[in-house]
Backbone as CSV, one residue per row, in Angstrom:
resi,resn,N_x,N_y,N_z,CA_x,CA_y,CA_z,C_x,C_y,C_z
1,UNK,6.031,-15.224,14.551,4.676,-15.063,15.077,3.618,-15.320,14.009
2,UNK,2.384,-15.723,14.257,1.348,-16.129,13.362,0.874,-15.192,13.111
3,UNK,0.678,-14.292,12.240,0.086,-12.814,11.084,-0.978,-13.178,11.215
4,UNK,-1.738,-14.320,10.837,-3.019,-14.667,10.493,-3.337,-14.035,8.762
5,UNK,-4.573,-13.174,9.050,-4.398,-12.662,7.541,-3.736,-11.589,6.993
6,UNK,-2.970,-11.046,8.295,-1.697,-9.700,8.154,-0.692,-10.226,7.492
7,UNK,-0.171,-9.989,6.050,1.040,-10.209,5.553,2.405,-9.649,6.237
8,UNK,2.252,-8.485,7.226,3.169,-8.156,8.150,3.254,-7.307,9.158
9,UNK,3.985,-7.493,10.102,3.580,-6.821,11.738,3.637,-5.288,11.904
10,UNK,4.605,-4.924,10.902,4.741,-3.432,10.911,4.168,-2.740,9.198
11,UNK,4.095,-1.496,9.647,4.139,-0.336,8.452,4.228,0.692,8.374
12,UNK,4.679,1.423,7.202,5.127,2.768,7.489,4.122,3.847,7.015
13,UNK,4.035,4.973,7.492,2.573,5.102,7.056,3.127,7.031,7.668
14,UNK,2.588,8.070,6.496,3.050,9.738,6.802,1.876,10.153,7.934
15,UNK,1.552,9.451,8.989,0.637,10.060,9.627,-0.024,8.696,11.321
16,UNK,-0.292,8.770,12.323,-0.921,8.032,13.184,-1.555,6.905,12.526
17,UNK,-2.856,7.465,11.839,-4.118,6.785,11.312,-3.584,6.202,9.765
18,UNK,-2.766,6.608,9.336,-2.026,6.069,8.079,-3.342,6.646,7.110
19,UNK,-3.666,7.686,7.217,-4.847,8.481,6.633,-4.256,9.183,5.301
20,UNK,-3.328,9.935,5.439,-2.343,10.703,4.384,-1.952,9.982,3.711
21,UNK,-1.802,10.876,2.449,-1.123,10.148,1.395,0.554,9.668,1.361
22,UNK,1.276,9.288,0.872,2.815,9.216,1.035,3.329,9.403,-0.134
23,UNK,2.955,8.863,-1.348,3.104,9.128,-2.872,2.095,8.801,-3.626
24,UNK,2.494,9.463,-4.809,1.716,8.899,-6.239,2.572,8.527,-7.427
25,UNK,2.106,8.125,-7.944,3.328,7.425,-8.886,2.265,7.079,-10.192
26,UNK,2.938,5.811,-11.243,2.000,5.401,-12.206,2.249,3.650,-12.258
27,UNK,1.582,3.145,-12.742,1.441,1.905,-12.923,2.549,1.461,-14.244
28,UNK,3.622,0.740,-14.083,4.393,0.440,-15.229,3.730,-0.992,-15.697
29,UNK,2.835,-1.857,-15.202,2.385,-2.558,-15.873,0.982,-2.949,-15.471
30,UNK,0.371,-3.579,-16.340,-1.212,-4.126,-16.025,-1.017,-5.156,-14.378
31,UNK,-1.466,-4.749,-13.605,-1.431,-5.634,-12.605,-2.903,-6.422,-11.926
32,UNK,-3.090,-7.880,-11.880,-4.164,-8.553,-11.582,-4.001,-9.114,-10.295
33,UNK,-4.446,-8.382,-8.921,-4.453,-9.257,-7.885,-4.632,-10.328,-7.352
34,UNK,-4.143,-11.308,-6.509,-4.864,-12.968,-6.301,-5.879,-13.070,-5.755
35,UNK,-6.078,-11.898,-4.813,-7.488,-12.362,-4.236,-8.016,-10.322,-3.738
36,UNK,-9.455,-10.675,-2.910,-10.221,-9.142,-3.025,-9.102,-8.053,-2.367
37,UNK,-7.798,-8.730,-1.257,-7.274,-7.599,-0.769,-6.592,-6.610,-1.740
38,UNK,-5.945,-7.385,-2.769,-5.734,-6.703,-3.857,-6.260,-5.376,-4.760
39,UNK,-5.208,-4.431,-5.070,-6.194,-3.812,-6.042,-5.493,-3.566,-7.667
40,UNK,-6.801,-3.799,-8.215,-6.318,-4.053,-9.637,-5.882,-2.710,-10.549
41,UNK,-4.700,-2.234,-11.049,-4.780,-1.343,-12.204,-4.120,-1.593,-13.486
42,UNK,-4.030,-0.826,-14.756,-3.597,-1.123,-16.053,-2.496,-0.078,-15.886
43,UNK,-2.209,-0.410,-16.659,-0.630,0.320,-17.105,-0.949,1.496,-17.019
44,UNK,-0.070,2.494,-16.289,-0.246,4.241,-17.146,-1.278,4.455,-16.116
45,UNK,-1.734,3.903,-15.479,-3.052,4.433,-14.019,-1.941,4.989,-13.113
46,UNK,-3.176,6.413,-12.275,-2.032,6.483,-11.029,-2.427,6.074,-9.906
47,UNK,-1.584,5.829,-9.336,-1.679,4.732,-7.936,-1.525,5.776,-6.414
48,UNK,-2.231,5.698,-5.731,-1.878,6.183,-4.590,-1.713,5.651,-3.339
49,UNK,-0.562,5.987,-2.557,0.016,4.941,-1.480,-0.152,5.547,-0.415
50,UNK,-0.623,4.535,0.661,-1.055,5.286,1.836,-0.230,4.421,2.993
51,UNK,0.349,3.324,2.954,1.719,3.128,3.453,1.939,1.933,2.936
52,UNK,3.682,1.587,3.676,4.314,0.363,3.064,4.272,-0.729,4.195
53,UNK,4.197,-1.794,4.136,4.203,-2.918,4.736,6.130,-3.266,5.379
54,UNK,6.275,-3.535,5.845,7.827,-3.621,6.591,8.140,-4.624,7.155
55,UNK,8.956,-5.600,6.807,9.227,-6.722,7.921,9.104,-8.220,6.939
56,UNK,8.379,-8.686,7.255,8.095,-10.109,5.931,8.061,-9.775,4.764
57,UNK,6.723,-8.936,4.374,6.396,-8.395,2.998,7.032,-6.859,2.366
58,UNK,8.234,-6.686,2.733,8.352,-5.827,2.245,8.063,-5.213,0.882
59,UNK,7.679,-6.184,0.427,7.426,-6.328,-1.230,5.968,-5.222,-1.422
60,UNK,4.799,-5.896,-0.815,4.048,-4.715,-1.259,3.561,-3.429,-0.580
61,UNK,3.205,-2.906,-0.872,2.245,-1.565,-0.316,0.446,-1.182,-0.258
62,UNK,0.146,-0.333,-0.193,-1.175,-0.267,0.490,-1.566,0.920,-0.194
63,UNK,-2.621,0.863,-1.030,-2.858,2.247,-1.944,-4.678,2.062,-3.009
64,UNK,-4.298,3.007,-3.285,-5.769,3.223,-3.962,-5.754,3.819,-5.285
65,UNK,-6.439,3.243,-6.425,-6.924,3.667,-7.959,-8.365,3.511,-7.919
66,UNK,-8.727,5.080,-8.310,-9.644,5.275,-8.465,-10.262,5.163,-6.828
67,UNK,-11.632,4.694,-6.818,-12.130,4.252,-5.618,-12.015,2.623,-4.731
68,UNK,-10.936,1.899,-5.730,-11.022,0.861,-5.135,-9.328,0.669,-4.271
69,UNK,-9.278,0.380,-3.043,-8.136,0.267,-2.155,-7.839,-1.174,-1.813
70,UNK,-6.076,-1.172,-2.325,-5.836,-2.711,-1.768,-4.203,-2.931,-1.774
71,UNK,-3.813,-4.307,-1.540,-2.693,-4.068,-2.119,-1.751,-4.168,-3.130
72,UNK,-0.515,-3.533,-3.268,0.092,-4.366,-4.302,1.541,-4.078,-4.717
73,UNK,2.150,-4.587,-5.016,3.793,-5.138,-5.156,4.832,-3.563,-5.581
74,UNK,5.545,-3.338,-4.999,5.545,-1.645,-5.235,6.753,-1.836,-6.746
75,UNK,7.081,-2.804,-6.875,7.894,-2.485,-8.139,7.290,-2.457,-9.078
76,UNK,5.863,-2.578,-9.281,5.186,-1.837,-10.749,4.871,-0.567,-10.264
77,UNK,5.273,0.562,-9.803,4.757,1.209,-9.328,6.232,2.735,-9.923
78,UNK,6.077,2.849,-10.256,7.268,4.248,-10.691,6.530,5.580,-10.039
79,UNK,7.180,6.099,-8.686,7.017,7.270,-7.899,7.326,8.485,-9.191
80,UNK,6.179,9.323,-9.065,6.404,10.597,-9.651,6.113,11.683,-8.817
81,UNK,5.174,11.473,-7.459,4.950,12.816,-6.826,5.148,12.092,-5.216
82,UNK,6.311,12.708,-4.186,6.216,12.698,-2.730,5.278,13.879,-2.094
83,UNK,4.282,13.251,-0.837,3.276,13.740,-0.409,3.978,14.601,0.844
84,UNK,4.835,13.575,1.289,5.353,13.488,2.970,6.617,12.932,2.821
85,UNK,7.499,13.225,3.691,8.719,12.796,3.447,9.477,12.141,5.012
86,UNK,8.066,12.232,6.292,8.200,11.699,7.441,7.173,10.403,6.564
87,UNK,8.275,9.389,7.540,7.552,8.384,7.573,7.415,7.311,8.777
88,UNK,6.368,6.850,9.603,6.327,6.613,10.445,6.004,5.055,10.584
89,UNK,6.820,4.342,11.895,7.110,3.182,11.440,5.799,2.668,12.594
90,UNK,4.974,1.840,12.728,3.658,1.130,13.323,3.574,0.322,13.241
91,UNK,2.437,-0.718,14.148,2.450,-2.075,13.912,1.195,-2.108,13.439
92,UNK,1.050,-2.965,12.199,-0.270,-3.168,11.714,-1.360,-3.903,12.201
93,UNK,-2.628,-3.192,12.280,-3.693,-3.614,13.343,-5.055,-3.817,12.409
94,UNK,-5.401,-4.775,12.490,-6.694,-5.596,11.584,-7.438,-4.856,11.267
95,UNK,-7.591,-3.894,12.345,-9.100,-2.756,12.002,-8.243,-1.590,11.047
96,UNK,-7.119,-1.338,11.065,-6.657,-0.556,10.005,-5.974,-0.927,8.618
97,UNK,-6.303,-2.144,8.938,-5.506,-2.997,7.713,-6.363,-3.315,6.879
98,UNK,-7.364,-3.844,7.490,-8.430,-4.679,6.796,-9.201,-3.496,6.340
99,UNK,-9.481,-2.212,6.852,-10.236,-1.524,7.099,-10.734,-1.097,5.292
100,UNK,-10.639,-1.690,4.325,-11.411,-1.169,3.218,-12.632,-2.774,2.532
């Protein structure tokens, strides 16, 4: 199916609105996004994830440093704190995807 600018149809997310947190973790390396969906952090930042992408991209996730929210590749990402341990599987919808 054509995504358009959705990297993928589903995600997993501790809550309806994918509002809650799911983890926090730290940044194992400097990471520079390709474009604005991205979000940028340095090494040793903590990252917070508000869900995972499922299906094509399993690769990245959906989270926030500091005040800026976007995405990014979860293997720089070393989990140190679980929020929620339900995780709920959804299909990703433009107005909640796009929504930062």
């Amino acid at each position: 199916p054509d995504l358009g600018r959705r990297f993928a149809e589903r995600k997993r997310c501790a809550d309806l609105e994918c509002s809650m947190l799911m983890c926090r973790g730290k940044a194992m390396r400097d990471f520079k996004g390709p474009d604005c969906r991205f979000v940028n952090f340095k090494k040793g930042e903590a990252v917070y994830v508000y869900y995972k992408l499922i299906g094509k991209s399993t690769e990245l996730w959906a989270g926030s440093v500091g005040s800026d929210f976007g995405y990014f590749p979860k293997d720089l990402l070393e989990i140190n704190h679980n929020y929620s341990n339900e995780e709920l599987e959804l299909p990703t919808d433009v107005s909640l995807t796009w929504g930062f």
